[in-house]
N, C-alpha and C positions, 0 to 999 in steps of 0.2 A: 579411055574416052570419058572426057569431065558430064557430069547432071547441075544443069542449070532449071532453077523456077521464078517467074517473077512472085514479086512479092504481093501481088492483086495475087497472085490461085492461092496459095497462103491464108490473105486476107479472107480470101470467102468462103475459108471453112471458120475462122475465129468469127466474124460478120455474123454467121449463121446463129453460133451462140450469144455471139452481141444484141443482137436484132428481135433473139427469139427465147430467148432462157428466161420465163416471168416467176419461175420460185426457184431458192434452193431449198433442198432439202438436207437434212442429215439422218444415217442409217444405219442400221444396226449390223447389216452384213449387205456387201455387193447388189443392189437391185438387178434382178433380172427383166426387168419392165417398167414401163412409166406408171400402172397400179402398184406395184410393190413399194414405186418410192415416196410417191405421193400420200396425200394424210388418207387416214386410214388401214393403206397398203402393209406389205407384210412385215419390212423393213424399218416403214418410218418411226422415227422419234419426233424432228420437230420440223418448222419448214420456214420461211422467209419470201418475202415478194423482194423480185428485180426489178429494175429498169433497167435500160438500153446505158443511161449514166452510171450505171453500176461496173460496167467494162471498159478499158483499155486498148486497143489494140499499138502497140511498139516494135522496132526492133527484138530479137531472141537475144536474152543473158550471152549466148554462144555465137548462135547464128539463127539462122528464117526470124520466124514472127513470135509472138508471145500477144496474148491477153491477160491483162491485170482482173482481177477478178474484186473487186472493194471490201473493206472489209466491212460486217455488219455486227450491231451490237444487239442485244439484250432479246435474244431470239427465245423466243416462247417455247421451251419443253413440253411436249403433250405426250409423250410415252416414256415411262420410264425402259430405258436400257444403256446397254454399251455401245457406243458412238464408233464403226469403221469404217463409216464411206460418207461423202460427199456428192450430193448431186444434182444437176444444172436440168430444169424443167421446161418444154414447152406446153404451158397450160393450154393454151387455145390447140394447141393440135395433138394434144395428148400424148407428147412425146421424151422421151428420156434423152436429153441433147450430150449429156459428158457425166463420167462416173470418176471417180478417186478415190482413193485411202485418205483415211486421215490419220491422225492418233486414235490411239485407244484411249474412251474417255467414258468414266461410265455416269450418268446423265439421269437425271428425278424428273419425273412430271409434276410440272406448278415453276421448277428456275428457271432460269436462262443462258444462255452459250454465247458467247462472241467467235463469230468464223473469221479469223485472221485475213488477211490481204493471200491473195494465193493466185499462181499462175497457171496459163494452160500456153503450153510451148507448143511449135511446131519445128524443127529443125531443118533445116537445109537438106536435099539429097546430096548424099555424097558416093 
C-alpha cells in the first residue's frame, strides 16, 4: 500500500518556521529548551534576528518540501566557546522551533560567524 501527502501538510510544518523563527541562534551543545538557546541561556554563543524573508520554502533535493534557510553574515559573538548546534527561535512565544548540528567551530566573544545558506527537509512518506 503507496503513502501519499499533499504538499500543503508539508508546507505547514516549514510555514510554521517561516512565519515564526525571529532569531537564530548558535550553541555550544544541543539546547534542551528555548532558555538554554536564547542569549544568556546555558548553550548560547551568539544569536541573529529573522524575518519571514529570510526562508524559502521549495520542492525537497530528493522529494517532499525543503526550506532555504538565508544565509547571514557578520553575526555578533557574545560567549566565547565551541559552536555544535544551530537554532531557529520563536521569540514572541518563547519557543525553540528547530535544532541542528553544525560544525565544530570554536568561536571568541567580540568576532563574528557567518551561517552558511542551510536547509531544513521534510521528505515524502514512503
Amino acid at each position: 500500500m503507496s503513502k501519499k501527502v499533499d504538499d500543503s501538510i508539508l508546507d505547514a510544518a516549514l510555514n510554521e518556521i517561516k512565519n515564526n523563527a525571529t532569531k537564530m541562534t548558535v550553541c555550544s551543545a544541543e539546547p534542551s529548551n528555548y532558555a538554554a538557546a536564547n542569549n544568556g541561556g546555558s548553550v548560547f554563543l551568539g544569536d541573529v534576528i529573522m524575518a519571514s524573508t529570510d526562508f524559502t520554502i521549495t520542492n525537497g533535493d530528493v522529494s517532499g518540501r525543503k526550506c532555504r534557510v538565508s544565509q547571514k553574515s557578520n553575526v555578533n559573538i557574545d560567549v566565547t566557546g565551541t559552536a555544535t548546534h544551530v537554532a531557529l527561535l520563536d521569540t514572541a512565544a518563547s519557543k525553540l522551533l528547530y535544532v541542528t548540528t553544525s560544525s565544530s567551530l570554536a568561536l571568541t566573544s567580540g568576532n563574528t560567524l557567518t551561517f552558511n545558506a542551510w536547509d531544513i527537509e521534510i521528505a515524502d512518506p514512503s
